[in-house]
Structure formats: structure tokens, C-alpha cells
C-alpha positions as CSV (number, residue, x, y, z in Angstrom):
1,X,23.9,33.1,-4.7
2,X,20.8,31.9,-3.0
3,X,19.0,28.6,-3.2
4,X,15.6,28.5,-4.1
5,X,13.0,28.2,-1.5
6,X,10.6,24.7,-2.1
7,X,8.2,25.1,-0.2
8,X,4.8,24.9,-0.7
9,X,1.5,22.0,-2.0
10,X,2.0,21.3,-5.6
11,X,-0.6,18.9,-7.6
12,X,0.2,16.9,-10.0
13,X,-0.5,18.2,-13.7
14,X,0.9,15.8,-15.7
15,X,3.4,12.6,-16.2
16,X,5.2,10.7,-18.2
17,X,6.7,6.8,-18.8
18,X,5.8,6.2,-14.8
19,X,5.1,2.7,-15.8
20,X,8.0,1.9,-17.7
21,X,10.0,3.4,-14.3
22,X,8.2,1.4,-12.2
23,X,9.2,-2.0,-14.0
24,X,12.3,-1.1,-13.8
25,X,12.0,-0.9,-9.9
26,X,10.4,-4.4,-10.3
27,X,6.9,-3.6,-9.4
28,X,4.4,-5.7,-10.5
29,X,1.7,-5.0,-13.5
30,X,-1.3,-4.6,-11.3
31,X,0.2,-2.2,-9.0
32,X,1.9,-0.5,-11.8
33,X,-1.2,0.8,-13.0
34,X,-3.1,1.8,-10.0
35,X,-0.4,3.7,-9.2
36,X,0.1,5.5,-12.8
37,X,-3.8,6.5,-11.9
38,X,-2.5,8.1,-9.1
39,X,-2.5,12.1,-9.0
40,X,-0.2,13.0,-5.9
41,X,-0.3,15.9,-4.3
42,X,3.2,16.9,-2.9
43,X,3.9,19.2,0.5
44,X,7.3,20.9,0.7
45,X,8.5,22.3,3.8
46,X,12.2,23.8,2.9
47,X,14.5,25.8,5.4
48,X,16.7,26.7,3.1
49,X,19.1,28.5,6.2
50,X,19.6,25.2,7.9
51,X,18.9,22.8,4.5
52,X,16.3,20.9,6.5
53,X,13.7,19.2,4.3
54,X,10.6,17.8,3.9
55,X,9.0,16.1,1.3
56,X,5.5,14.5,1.5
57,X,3.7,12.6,-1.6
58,X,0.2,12.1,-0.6
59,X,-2.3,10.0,-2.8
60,X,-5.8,8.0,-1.8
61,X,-3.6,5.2,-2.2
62,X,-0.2,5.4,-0.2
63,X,1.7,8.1,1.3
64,X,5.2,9.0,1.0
65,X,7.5,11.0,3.6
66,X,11.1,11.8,3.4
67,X,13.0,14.0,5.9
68,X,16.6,14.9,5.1
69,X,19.0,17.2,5.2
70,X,20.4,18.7,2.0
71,X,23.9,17.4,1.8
72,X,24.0,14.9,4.0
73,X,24.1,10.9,3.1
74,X,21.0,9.4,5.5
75,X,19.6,5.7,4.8
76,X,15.9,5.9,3.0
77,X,13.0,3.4,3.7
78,X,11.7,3.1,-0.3
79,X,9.2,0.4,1.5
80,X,5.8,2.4,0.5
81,X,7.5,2.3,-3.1
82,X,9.0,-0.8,-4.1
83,X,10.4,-2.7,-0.2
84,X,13.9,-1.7,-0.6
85,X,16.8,0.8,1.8
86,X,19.0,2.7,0.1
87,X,21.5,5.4,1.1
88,X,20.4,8.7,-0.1
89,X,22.1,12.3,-0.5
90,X,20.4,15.2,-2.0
91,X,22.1,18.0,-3.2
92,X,22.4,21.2,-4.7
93,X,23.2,21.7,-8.4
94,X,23.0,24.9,-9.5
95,X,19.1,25.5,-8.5
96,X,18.6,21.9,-8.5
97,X,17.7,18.9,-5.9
98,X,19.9,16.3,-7.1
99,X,19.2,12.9,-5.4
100,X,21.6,9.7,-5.3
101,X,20.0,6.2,-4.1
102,X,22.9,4.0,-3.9
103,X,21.8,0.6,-3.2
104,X,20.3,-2.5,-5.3
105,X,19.5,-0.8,-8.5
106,X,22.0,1.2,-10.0
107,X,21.3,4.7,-11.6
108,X,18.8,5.3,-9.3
109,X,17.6,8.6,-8.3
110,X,15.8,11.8,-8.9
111,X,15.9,16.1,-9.8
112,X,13.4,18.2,-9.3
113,X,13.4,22.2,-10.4
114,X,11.2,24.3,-9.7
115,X,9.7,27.0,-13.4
116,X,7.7,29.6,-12.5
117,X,4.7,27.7,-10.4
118,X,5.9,24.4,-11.4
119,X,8.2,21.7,-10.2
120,X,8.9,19.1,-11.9
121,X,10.3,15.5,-11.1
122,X,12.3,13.5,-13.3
123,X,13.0,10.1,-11.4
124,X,15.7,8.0,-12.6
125,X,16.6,4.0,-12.4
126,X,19.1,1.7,-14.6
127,X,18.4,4.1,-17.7
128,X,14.9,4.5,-17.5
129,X,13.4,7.5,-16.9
130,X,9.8,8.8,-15.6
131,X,8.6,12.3,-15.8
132,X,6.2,14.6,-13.6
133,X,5.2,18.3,-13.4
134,X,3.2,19.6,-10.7
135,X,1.5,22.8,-10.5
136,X,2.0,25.1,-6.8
137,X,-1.6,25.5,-5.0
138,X,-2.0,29.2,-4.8
């Protein structure tokens, strides 16, 4: 069976608990709630022959980029987030990205899934969890 193909610019629609995720990451209260004012804007490039992708969260505040191939362990820079390295692996499951940061916080990680001309984001950190849907530009 096929994989999905993710790519594309997706806007954020809607979110949910980002600020009780971003405590968890240790973020502090001020920066906590610019960023929970943020609407990112996200910009897929997926070559879903090779598994080479591209993920870019853009905002007026910070950008994001991550580069990986699916299936393969690589170490992240998480300094734009919250300062820290980690060693990441995104999968497949089922029609899934499944993401695994091992390193100082434990549980942490992410899934996104793509319905219909959404994809949502649920982002994951020592039991917390913080939801986002974003809507594909047409």
C-alpha cells in the first residue's frame, strides 16, 4: 500500500493545550504566550519514493526547519523551540508520521495525519499533550 503524499502549505486553523505543552518543555510564561498567539503556517515537501522530508513552521516570530529522512534516526537541533538536541526517527504507522525525540525529556514526540485537507499535529512530552489542525492552502 502506498504512503500518503504530505506535501503542500497548510495554515493553522486551530489548537489546543499549547501552553500546558510548552511548560512541560520548560518554557517560560512570557514566551509561552507569544508563542500560543502564534498562527504558523507549515510547508511540506515529501518524496514519498526516496522518504526525503521537509518540514518548515513559519511564524512572524521564529522559524522552524527539519530535514530527515523517514526511517532513519538523525540528531535534531530543538534550539528555535526550547535549546535542547535530541535524537529523532520518524516513521511510518499505518498512514501516520510517528516521531520519537529521545533525549532529556521523556515521552517526547509527535503524529501528524493528514483528513481530507487537514493535517493535524498532536505533539507529545512526559504525558502532556498539545493539539493543532491545519488547513492545506489551495
Amino acid at each position: 500500500m502506498s504512503k500518503p503524499n504530505y506535501s503542500g502549505t497548510y495554515h493553522m486553523a486551530e489548537q489546543a493545550n499549547m501552553d500546558g505543552y510548552l511548560a512541560a518543555l520548560d518554557i517560560n510564561f512570557a514566551l509561552r504566550k507569544i508563542v500560543c498567539l502564534l498562527r504558523p503556517t507549515k510547508e511540506i515537501t515529501h518524496d514519498p519514493a526516496t522518504g526525503a522530508m521537509s518540514i518548515r513552521t513559519l511564524t512572524t516570530f521564529k522559524n522552524f526547519n527539519m530535514d530527515f529522512t523517514i526511517g532513519k534516526e538523525f540528531t535534531e537541533d530543538l534550539g528555535p523551540v526550547d535549546g535542547r538536541t535530541c535524537q529523532t526517527t520518524v516513521d511510518w504507522e499505518g498512514d501516520k508520521l510517528i516521531c520519537v525525540q529521545r533525549g532529556e525529556k521523556e515521552g517526547r514526540g509527535w503524529t501528524h495525519w493528514l483528513e481530507g485537507d487537514k493535517l493535524h499535529l498532536e505533539m507529545r512530552v512526559q504525558g502532556i499533550t498539545a493539539k493543532q489542525v491545519f488547513k492545506k492552502a489551495n
